[in-house]
C-alpha positions as CSV (number, residue, x, y, z in Angstrom):
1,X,25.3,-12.3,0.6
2,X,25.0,-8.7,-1.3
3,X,22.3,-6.4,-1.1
4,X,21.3,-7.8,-4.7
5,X,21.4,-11.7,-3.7
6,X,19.0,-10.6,-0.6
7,X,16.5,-8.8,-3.3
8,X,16.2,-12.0,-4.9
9,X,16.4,-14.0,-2.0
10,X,13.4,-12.5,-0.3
11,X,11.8,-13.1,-4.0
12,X,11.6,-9.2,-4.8
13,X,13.1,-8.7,-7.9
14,X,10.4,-10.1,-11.1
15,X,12.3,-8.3,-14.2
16,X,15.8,-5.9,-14.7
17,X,17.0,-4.2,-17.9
18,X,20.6,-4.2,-17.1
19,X,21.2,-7.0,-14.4
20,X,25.4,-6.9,-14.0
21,X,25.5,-2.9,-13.9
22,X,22.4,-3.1,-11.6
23,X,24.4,-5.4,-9.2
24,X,27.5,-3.3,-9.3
25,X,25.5,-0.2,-8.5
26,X,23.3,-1.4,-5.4
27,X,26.1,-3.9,-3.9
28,X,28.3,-0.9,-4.1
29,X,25.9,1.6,-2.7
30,X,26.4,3.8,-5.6
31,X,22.4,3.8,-6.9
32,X,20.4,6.9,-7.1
33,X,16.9,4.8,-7.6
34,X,13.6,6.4,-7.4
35,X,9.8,5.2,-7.0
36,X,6.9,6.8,-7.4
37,X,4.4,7.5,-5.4
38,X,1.0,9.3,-7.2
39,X,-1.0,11.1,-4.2
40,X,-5.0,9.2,-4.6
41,X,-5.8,9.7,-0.9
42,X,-4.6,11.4,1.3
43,X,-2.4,8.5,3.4
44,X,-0.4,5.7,1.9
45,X,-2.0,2.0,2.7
46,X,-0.4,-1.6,2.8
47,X,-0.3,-1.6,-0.9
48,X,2.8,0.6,-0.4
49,X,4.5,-1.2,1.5
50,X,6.8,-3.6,-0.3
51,X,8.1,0.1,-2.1
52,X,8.7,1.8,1.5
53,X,10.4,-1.6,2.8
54,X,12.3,-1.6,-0.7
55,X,13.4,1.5,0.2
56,X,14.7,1.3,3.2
57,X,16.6,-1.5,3.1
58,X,18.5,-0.2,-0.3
59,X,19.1,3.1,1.9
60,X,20.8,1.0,4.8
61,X,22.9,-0.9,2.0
62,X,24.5,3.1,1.6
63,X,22.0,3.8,-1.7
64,X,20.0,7.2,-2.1
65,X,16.6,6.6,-2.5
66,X,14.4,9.7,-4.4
67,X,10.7,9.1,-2.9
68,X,8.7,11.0,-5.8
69,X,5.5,12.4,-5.4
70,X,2.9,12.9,-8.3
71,X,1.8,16.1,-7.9
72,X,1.8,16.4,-11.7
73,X,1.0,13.1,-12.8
74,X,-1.8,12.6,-9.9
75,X,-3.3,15.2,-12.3
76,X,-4.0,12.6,-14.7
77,X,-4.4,9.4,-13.1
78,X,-2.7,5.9,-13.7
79,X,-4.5,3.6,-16.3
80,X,-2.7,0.4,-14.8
81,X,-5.0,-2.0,-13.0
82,X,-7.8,0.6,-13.5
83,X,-11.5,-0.8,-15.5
84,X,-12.4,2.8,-15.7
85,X,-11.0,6.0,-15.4
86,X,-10.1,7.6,-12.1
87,X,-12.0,10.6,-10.6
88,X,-10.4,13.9,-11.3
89,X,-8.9,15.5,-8.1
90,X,-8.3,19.1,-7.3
91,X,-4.7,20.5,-7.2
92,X,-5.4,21.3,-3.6
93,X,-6.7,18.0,-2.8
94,X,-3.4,16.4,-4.8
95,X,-1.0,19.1,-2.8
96,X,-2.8,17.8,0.8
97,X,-2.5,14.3,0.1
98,X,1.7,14.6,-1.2
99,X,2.1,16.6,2.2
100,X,0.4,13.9,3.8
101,X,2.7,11.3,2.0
102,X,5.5,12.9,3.4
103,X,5.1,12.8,7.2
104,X,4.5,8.9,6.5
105,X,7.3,8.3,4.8
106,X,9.6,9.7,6.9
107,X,8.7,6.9,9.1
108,X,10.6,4.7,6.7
109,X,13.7,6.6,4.7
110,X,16.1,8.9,6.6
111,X,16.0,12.3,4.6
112,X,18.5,13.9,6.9
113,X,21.6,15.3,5.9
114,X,20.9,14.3,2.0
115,X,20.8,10.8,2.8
116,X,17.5,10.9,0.7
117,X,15.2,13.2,-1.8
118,X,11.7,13.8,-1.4
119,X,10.3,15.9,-4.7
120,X,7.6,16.3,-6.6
121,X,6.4,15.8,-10.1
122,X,4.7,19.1,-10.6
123,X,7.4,20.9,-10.2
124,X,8.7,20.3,-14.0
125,X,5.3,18.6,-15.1
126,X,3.4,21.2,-14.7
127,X,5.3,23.9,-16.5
128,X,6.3,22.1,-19.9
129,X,4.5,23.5,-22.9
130,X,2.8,21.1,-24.9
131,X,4.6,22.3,-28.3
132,X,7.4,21.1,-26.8
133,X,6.8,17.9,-25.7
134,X,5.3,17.0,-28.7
135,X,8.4,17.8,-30.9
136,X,10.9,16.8,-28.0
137,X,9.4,13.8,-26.2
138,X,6.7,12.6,-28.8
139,X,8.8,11.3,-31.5
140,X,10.7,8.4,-28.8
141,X,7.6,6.9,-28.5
142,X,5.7,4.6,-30.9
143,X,2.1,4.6,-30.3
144,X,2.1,1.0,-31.9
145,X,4.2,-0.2,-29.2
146,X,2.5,2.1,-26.2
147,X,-1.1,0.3,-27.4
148,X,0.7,-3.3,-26.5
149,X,1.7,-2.1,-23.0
150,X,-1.0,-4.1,-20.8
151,X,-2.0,-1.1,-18.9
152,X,-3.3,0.0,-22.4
153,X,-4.6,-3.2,-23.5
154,X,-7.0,-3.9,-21.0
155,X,-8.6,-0.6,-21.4
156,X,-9.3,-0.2,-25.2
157,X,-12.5,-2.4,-25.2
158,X,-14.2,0.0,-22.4
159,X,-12.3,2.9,-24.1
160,X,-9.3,4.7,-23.2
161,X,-9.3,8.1,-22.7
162,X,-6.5,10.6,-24.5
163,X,-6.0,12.1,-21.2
164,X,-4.8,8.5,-19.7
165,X,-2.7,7.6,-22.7
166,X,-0.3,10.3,-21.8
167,X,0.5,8.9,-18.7
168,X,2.9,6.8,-19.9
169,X,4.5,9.6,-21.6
170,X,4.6,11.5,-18.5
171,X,6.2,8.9,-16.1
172,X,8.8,8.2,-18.9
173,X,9.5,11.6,-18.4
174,X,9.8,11.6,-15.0
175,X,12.7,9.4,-15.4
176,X,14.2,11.7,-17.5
177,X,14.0,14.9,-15.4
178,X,15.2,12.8,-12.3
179,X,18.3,12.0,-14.1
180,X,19.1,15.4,-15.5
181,X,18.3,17.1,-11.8
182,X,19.8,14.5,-9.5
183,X,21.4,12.5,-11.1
184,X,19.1,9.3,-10.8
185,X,20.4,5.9,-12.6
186,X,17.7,3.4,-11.3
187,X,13.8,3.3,-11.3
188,X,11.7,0.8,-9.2
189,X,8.3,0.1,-9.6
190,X,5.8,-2.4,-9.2
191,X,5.3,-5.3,-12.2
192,X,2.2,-3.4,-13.5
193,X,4.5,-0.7,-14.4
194,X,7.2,-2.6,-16.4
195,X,6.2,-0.9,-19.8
196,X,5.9,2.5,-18.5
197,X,9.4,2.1,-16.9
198,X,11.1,0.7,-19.5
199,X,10.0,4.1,-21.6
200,X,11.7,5.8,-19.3
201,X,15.2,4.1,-19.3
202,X,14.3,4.1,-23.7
203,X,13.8,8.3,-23.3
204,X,17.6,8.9,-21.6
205,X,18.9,6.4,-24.3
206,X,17.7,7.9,-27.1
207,X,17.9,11.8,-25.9
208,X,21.3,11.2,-24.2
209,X,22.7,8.5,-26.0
210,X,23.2,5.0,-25.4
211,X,25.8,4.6,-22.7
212,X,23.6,6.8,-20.5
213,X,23.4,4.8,-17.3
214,X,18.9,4.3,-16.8
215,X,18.1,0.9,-15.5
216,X,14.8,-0.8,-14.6
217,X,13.7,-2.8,-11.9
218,X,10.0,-4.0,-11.5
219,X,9.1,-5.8,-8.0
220,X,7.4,-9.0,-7.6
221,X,3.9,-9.1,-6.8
222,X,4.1,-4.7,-6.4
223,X,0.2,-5.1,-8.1
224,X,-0.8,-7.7,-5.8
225,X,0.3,-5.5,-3.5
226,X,-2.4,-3.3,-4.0
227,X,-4.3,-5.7,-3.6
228,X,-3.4,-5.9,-0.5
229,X,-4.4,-2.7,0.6
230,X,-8.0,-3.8,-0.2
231,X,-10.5,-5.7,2.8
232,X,-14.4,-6.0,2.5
233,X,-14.8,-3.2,4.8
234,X,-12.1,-1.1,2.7
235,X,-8.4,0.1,2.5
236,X,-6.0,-0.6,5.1
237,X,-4.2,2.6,5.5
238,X,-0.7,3.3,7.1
239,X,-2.4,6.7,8.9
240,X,-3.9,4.9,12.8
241,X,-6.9,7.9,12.3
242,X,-7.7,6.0,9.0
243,X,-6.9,2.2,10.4
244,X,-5.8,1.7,14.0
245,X,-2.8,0.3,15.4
246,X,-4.9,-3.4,16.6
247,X,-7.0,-3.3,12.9
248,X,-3.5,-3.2,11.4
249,X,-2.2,-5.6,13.5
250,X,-5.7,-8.0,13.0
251,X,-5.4,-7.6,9.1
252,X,-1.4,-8.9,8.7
253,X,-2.5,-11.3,11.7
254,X,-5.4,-12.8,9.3
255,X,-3.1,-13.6,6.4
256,X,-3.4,-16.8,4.8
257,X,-1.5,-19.4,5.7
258,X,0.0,-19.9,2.2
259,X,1.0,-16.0,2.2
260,X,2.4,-15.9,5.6
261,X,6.2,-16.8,5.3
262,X,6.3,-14.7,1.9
263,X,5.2,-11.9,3.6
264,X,7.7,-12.0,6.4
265,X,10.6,-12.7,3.6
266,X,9.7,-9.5,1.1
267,X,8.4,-7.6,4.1
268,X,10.2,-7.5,7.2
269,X,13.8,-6.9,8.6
270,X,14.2,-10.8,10.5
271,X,17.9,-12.3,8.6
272,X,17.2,-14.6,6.1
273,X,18.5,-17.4,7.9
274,X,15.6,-17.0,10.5
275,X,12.6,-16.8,8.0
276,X,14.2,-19.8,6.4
277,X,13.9,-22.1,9.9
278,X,10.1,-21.3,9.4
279,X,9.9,-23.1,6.4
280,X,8.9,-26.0,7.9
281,X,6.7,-24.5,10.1
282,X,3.2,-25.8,9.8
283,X,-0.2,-25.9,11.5
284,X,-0.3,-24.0,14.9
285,X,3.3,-22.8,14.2
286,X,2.1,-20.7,11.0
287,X,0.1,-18.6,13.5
288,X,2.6,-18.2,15.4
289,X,4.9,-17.2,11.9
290,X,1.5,-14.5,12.0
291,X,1.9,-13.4,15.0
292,X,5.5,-12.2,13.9
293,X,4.3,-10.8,10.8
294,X,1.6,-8.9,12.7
295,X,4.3,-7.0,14.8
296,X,7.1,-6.9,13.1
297,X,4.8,-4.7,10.3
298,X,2.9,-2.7,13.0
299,X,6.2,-2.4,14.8
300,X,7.4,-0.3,11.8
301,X,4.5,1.4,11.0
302,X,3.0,2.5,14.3
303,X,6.5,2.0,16.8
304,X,7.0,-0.7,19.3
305,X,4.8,0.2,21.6
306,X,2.0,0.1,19.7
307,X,2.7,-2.9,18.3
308,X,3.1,-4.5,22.2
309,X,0.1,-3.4,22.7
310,X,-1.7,-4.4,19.6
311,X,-0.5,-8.0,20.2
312,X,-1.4,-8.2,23.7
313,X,-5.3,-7.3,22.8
314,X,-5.4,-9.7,20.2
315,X,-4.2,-12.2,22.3
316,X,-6.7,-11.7,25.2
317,X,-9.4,-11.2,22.6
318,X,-8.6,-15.0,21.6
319,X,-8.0,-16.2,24.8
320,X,-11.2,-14.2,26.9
321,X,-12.9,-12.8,24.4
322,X,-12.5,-9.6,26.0
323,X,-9.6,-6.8,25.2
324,X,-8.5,-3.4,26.6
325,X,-7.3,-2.2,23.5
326,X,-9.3,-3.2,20.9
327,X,-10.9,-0.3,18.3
328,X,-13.9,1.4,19.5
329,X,-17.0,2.6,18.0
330,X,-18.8,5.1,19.9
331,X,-22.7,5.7,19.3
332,X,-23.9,8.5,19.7
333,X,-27.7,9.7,20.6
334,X,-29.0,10.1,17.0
335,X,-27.7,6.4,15.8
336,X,-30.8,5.0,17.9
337,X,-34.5,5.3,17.1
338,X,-36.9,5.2,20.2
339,X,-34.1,4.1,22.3
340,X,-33.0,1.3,20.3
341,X,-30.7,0.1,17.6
342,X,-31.2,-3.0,15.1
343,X,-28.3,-5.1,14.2
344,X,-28.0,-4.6,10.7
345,X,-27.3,-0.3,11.9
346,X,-25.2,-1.6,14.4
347,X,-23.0,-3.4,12.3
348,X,-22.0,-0.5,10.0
349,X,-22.1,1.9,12.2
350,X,-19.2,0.0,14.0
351,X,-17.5,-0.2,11.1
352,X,-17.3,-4.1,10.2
353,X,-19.3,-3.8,7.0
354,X,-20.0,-1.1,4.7
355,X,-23.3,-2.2,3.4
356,X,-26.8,-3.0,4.9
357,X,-26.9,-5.8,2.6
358,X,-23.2,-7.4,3.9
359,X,-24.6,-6.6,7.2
360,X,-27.8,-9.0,6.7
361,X,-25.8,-11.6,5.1
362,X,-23.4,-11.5,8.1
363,X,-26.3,-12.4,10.4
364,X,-27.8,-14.8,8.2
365,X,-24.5,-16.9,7.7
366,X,-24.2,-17.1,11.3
367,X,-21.4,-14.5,11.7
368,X,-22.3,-12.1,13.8
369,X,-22.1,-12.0,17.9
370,X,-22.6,-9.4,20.8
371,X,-20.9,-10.3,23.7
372,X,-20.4,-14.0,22.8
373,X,-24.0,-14.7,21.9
374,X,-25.1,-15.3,18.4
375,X,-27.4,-13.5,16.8
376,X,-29.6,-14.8,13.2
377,X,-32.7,-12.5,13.7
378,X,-32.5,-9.5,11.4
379,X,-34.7,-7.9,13.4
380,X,-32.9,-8.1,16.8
381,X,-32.5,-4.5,18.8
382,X,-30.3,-3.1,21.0
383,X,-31.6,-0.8,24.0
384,X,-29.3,2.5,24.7
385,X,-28.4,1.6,28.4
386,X,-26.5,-1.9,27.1
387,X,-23.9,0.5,25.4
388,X,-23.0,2.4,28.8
389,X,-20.0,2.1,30.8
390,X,-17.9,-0.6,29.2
391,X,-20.7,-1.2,26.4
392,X,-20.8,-4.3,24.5
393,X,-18.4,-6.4,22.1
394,X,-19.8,-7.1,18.5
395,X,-17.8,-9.7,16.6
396,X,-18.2,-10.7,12.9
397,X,-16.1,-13.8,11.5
398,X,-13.2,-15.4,13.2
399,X,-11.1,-12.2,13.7
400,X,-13.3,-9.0,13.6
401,X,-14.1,-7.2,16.7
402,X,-15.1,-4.1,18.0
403,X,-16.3,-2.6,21.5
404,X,-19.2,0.0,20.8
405,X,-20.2,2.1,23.4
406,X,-22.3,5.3,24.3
């Protein structure tokens, strides 16, 4: 099977421009591809994850992946998927976050011995002169066609701001700058992205002529990817100070069912002809097919060991109720009033809700546990001396958990 049959295989690939010369440039390790990575916080989060995995396995296939920061686009801020328009950072806050970025990624592509690129946006962004685009980049772009693009579309009734409706322009150009500097045939980017990629491959065309090599690929399910990187209690982030080792494990652990064996295929490194045996898995197999998942992903992220231990915790926090490693919360003296603390404090101050009205609606649905016991009064308190020593277990749902101590 080539690299490009496993792509498809795993289900990865939704749309391509230019499908034989795509095939003859991955299968022959001969694609300079880039994706883009715009800086909103300052770690990357599950959400990533199919573009990092994407990346590495078109690196080990003898391709040279350009991991592109948006130092100059972050500037902006990408209109795709968005219902209003994002909060303007700071171009210290933008340069933290790419130099975050970059430790993480590292993680996933080799950028050794020019193996692979790490650059950033800003560098040519930030200097062109807005004469210049205008009479040099404006006029290969229809703003009939740009207001069609459904990262457009779904904006104009709230209102789309001028600054947003460049963005487009920008990322097209991005393309463009990558080829001239490095060389770059091949963009890859999530299906939300198709139309801004596609006026990148359109740019080269028209600027450099036809037979200019500038192909597209767009992954399946890249936007429900981001998705992803969503829970109740927020983002699941790739950085363990952000989202621990065991909450990382916990979160690919509580997959559903029906997403399980599609997350092992577009996600992990197991042969094809494993994940396919699980097909037929069902019932108390899938959680065993999540238990792979689980590691296999943390294994990556956060190294074997972690991952070993990860597992292990979960598994006696199942079995016992009790684990060595699970994520703790400590209190400290000014989280209690008169020596005590209510549940509804409790809860976010652990971290397993971010509101007191999810905490209340926790406890009234039943949810909600301290060592085992169920609690449904709103009003029940906590004295300080029950969170010394080993402190106390708090549980919401099936699979949350957290030891909180003094």
């Amino acid at each position: 099977m080539t690299i490009y049959d496993e792509l498809v295989a795993r289900g990865l690939i939704a749309q391509v421009t230019d499908e034989e010369e795509i095939k003859e440039l991955i299968n022959n390790g001969k694609a300079t591809f880039y994706i883009g990575f715009d800086p909103t916080a300052d770690s990357l989060h599950v959400g990533h994850f199919m573009a990092l995995c994407l990346m590495k396995r078109l690196q080990m296939a003898g391709n040279k992946p350009i991991a592109l920061l948006g130092g100059g686009t972050g500037m902006i801020g990408d209109p795709s998927g968005r219902s209003d328009m994002r909060q303007m950072m700071t171009v210290e806050t933008i340069q933290h976050n790419c130099d975050c970025f970059k430790e993480q990624m590292s993680k996933f592509i080799d950028f050794s011995d020019g193996k692979a690129l790490m650059v950033n946006n800003a560098n040519w962004l930030m200097d062109l002169n807005y004469i210049d685009v205008l009479r040099e980049v404006g006029p290969h772009f229809s703003v009939n066609r740009m207001l069609t693009a459904e990262c457009y579309k779904q904006r104009m009734e709230k209102g789309l701001s001028f600054l947003e409706f460049n963005y487009m322009i920008m990322q097209s150009y991005d393309f463009y700058a990558l080829f001239q500097k490095y060389g770059c045939n091949m963009q890859f980017g999530g299906d939300d992205q198709w139309s801004n990629m596609l006026g990148g491959t359109e740019l080269i065309r028209r600027k450099l002529g036809k037979n200019a090599y500038a192909m597209t690929i767009t992954l399946l399910l890249n936007s429900e990817g981001k998705k992803m990187g969503k829970t109740q209690s927020g983002a699941v982030w790739l950085d363990p100070k952000k989202t621990s080792p065991f909450d990382f494990y916990q979160y690919w652990r509580n997959v559903g069912d029906d997403d399980v064996l599609k997350c092992i295929r577009m996600l992990t490194f197991l042969p094809l002809e494993e994940i396919d045996q699980m097909d037929a898995w069902e019932g108390a197999q899938l959680n065993t097919a999540k238990e792979i998942l689980a590691f296999e992903l943390t294994k990556l992220v956060h190294g074997e060991e972690e991952a070993a231990k990860a597992q292990e915790s979960a598994r006696a926090l199942f079995s016992s109720g009790n684990a060595q490693n699970m994520p703790t919360t400590q209190l400290e003296a000014e989280d209690f009033t008169d020596g005590n603390i209510d549940i509804l404090t409790l809860l976010i101050k652990s971290g397993l809700v971010p509101s007191k009205s999810e905490a209340r609606r926790s406890v009234e649905q039943g949810g909600v546990s301290v060592d085992g016991e169920k609690i449904t009064d709103l009003k029940t308190i906590f004295a300080t001396s029950l969170f010394e020593g080993e402190g106390i277990v708090l549980k919401k749902g099936k699979k949350n958990f957290r030891k909180v101590t003094l």
